[in-house]
N, C-alpha and C positions, 0 to 999 in steps of 0.2 A: 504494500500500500504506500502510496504518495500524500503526502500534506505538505503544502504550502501555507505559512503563515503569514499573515498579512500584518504589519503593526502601523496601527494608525494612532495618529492624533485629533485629527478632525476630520469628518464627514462633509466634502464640496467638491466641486466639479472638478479639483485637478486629481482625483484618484480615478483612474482607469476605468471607460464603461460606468461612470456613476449614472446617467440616466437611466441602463436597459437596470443596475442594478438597486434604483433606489426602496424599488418597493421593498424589495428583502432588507434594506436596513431600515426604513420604517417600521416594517412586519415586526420584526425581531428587537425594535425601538434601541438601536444601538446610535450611542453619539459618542463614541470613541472613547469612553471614558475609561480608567484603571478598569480590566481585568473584567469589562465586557466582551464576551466572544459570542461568536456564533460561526455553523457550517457553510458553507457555498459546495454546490457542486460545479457550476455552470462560471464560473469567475476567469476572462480572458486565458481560455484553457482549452485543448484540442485531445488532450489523454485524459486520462481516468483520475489525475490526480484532485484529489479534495484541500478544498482554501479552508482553512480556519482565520477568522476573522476577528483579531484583536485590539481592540483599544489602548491607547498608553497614556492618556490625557490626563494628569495627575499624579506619573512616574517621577520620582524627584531623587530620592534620597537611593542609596546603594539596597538598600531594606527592600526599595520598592520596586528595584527591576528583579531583585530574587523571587521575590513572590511573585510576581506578575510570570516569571516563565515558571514557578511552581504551580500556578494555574491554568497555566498551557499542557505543563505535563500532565496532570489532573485530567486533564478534558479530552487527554488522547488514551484510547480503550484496546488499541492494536496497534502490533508490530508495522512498524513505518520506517520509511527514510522522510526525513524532516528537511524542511528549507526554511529558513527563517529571510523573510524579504520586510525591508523596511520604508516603508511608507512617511515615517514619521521622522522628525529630528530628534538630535542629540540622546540617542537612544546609547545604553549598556548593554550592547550585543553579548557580552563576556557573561556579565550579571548575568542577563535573560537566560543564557544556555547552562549554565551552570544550575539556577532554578528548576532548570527543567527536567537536569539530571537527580538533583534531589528529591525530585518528588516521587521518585522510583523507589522510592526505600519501603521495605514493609521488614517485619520481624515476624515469620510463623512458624518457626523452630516446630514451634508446640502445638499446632492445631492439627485437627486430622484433617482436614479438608483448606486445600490451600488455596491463594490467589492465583491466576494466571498470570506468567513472568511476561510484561511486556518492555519489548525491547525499542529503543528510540536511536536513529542513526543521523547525526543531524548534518546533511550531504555538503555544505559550506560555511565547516566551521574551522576556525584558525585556531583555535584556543584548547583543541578533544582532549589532548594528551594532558594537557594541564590541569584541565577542569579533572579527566577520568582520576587524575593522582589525589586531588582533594578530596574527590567524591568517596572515593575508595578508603579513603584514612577517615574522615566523618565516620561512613557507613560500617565502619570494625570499631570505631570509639561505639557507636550505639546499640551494635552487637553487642559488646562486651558489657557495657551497662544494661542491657535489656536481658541477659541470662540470669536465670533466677540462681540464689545464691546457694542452693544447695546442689546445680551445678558445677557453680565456679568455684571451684577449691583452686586453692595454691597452682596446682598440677596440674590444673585445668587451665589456669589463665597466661600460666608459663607456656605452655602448648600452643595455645593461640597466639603467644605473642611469636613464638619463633615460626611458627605458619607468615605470620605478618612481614616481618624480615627475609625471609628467606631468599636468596640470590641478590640481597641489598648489599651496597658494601658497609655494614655496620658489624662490629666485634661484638657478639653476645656472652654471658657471664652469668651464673645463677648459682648463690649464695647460699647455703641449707643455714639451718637451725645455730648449729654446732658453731660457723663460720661467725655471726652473728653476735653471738656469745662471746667467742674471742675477739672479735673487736668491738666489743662493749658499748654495745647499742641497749640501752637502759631501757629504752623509751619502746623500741621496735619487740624486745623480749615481753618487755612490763603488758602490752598490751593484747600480744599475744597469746599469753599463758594459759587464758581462762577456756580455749580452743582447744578441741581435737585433733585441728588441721594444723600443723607445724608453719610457721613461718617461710616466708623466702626475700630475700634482696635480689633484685634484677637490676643488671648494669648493660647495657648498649651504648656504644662507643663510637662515631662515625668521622670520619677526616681528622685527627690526631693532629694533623702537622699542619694546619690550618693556619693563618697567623694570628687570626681568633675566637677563641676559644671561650664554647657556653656552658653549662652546665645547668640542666633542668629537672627537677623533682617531683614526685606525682606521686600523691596520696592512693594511698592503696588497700583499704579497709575492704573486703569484700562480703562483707556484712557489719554492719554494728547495732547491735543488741541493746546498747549503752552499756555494755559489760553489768556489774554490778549495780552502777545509776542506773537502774531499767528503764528505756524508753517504754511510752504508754504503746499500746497495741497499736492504736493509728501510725506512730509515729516512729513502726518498724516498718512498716507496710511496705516503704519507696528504699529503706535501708541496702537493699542489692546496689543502690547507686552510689555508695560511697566510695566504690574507687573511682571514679570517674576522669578524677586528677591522673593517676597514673596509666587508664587507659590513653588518653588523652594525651600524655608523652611521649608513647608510645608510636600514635597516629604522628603527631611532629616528628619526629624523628626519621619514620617512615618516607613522610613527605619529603622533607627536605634530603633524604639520600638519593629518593628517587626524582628531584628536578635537582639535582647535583651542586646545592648552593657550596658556596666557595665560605666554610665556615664550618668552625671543632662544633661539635655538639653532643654531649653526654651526657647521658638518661638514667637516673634512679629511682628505683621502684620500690621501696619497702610493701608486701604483700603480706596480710593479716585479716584474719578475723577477731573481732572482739564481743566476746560473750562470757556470760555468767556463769561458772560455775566452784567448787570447793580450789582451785587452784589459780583463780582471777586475783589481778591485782583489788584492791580496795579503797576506798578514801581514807586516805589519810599516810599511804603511804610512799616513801619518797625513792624516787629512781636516778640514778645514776648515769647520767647523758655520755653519747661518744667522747665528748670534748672536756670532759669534767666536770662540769654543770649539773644540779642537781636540781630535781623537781617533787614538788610537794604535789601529790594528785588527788586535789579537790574534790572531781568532780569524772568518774569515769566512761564517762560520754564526752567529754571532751578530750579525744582517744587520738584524733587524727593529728595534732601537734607534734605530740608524743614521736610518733613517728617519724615524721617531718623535722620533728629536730638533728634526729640521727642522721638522716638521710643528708638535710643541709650540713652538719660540720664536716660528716664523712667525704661530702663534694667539696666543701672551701679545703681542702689540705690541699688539693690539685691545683689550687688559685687560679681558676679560671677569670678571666676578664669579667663575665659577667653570670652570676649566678640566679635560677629562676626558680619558681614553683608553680605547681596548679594543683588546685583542691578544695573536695566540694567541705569544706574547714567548716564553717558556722552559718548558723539562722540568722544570724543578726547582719549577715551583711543582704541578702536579699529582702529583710524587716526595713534595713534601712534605702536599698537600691529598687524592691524591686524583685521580679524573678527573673526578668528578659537582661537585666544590666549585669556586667561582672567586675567585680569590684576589685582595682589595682592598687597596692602600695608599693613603695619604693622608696629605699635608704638616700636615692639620688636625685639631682631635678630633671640633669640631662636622659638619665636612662630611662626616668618615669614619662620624661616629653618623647623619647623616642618611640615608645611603646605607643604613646596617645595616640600618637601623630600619624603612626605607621595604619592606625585603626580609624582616623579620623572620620566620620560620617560613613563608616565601614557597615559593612552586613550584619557583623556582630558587635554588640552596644560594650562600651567599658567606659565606669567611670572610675575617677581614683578619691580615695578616702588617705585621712593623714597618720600619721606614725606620731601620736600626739604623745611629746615622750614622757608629761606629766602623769598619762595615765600611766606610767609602769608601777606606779604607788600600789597600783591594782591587784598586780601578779606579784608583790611581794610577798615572801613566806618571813615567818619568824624562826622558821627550824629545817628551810633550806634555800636555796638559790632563788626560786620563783616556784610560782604554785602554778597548777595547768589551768585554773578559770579565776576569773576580774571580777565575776558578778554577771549583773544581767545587763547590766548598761555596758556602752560601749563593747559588746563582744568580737565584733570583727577584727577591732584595731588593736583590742590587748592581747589576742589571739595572734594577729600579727607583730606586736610586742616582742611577743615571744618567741615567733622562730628567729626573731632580727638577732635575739643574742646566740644564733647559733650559725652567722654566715661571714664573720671574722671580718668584718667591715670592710669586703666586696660590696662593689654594685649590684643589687638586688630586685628583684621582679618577682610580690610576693599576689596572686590571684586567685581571689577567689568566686569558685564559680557554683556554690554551694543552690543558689535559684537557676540561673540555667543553664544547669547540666540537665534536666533535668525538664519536661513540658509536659505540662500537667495537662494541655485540651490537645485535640487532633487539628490542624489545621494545615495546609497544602508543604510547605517546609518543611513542620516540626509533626511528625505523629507523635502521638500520648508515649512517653518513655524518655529515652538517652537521648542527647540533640549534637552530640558531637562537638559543643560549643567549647572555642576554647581553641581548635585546631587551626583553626583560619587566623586569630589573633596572635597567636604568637608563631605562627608562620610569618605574617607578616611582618613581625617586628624583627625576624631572626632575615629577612629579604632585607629589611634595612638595616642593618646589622652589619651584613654582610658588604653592603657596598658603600660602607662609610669608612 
């Protein structure tokens, strides 16, 4: 099957055959607007191919040419070669095809009765290879958040990630229990304990000899229970998404091997579960970090730190230029953003405006919150280094507090993506689950990164 897509902006005489075909767009009351379409069979055409008839009249922002070809891809039901023809100005060809690729996603591992795979070949497009690398790293960050967590054990996620790399030129690495222990990850054991399923550090290692060189971290909770702090029943329910952070590194790293950016990038994953039982850590007792550092643990649902601590000193020893993180950390940063916004901090102004800037009116929303260092009054303990929760106010930024003292005053990029990772309604982009967010923004920071 053939589709041609038409994008318009307004409806008048200089669009092709507008008299023989006005009554169809009265019929079907279309005035170009955002993400009105409809069929033509009959549209300056001699084969069989069918016109899909688009509007773009209120396309503005990066946001709005995704959705706009996420609802093109929506609207097509069968295997086609696609033309996208532009009628309109100042249009996001890149955007629109990239939209169009993500709206292909479905997740039915688990149903008995599946969708039909439709395939989209889109015959004149400049960007396939490019858009196919993003699409591809999204759609395994959403896989991997969307496997129920009984599942995704350790051994399971290890698996898929080296499925993900595989023929990449990235050095893989996988850490057991034992490894862990000896080099005295306080925070990665402490949280783990209370599990059946052993712990793992996963390290991925890409262009070494770069001239510069990243280091990125990702939260890797693949359940959290709240440990011993039991979360309420509701509020286990989406709990399989708490890696998301380190799926998510994984897709970056992915990415960026395979469009071969000229830049180090080095990926840690600490992999845990945290649940309740006779052998769980507890409140009130205090862990002994990589780096020396010591933690008073309040509050055992606030578990993902924990981890993240290790994870960052164990990367600052390599002193990388710039050291990063992603993790779905706290409620309090999408209480205070939001679900759709992800919320940046950073020890620097230039590295924090690089990252803005690189996302500026981007697809995916980020704003940045401060490192207010008055609140560290918060996370203080009386009987150890710092304690793992501030209270209820301000929890984003004392949470982020707190990994700052674990990245040996490197340049820092700390994100949290805690609201969207994670799409609570079904809508053309995002179906109900994982959204992959998180992959595109710091790709892009790591593109400009690289050519600065």
């Amino acid at each position: 099957m053939k589709i041609e897509v038409l994008l318009i902006d307004q409806v008048n005489e200089s669009i092709d055959n507008y008299d023989e075909n006005r009554i169809l767009f009265e019929a079907n009351k279309f005035e170009a607007k955002k993400n009105q379409m409809f069929y033509m069979s009959n549209y300056n055409s001699t084969d069989d191919t069918a016109f899909l008839i688009v509007g773009t009249d209120g396309c503005k922002s990066e946001y709005d040419f995704v959705d706009l070809g996420a609802s093109i891809g929506k609207k097509i039901n069968n295997d086609c070669d696609l033309k996208l023809t532009a009628i309109a100005e100042n249009l996001n060809m890149y955007l629109i095809e990239l939209g169009i690729m993500l709206s292909s996603y479905r997740f039915e591992n688990f149903k008995s009765t599946k969708s039909p795979e439709i395939n989209i070949n889109v015959l004149n497009s400049e960007f396939s290879t490019e858009i196919e690398n993003k699409v591809n790293s999204i759609f395994w960050v959403r896989d991997m958040v969307n496997f129920p967590a009984l599942t995704k054990s350790p051994e399971f996620f290890q698996a898929k990630v080296e499925e993900l790399i595989d023929g990449l030129n990235i050095n893989f690495t996988s850490y057991d229990e034992k490894w862990i222990k000896e080099n005295k990850m306080g925070g990665v054991i402490g949280v783990s304990q209370g599990s059946e399923r052993s712990p793992k550090f996963l390290v991925g290692e890409y262009n070494t000899k770069a001239k510069k060189q990243i280091s990125l971290i990702g939260k890797g909770v693949l359940f959290d229970s709240g440990g011993l702090s039991l979360k309420s029943p509701s509020g286990m329910e989406t709990m399989k998404t708490d890696m998301a952070g380190a799926a998510t590194a994984w897709g970056i790293i992915a990415l960026v091997a395979k469009q071969g950016l000229d830049i180090g990038l080095k990926v840690y994953t600490p992999i845990v579960e945290n649940m309740p039982s006779g052998t769980a850590i507890r409140p009130g007792d205090i862990l002994s970090m990589r780096n020396g550092k010591t933690i008073e643990v309040m509050n055992t649902d606030a578990e993902g730190r924990l981890i993240m601590a290790d994870a960052l000193a164990y990367a600052s020893e390599s002193k990388p230029d710039i050291i990063c993180d992603v993790a779905t950390l706290t409620g309090a940063a999408y209480v205070a953003l939001g679900v759709e916004i992800g919320a940046v901090f950073s020890n620097n102004k230039k590295t924090l405006e690089s990252f803005l800037n690189s996302n500026n009116d981007g697809f995916e929303n980020y704003h940045s919150l401060p490192l207010e260092q008055s609140y560290k009054s918060l996370i203080k303990s009386n009987i150890a280094d710092m304690k793992n929760s501030g209270g209820r106010f301000g929890g984003a930024i004392t949470a982020a507090l707190l990994l700052e003292e674990f990245v040996d005053d490197l340049d820092w990029v700390h994100l949290d993506i805690a609201g969207p990772a994670r799409s609570r309604s079904n809508n053309s982009i995002y179906p109900e689950g994982g959204t992959g967010f998180g992959v595109l923004g710091y790709f892009n920071f790591l593109t400009n990164e690289a050519s600065s």
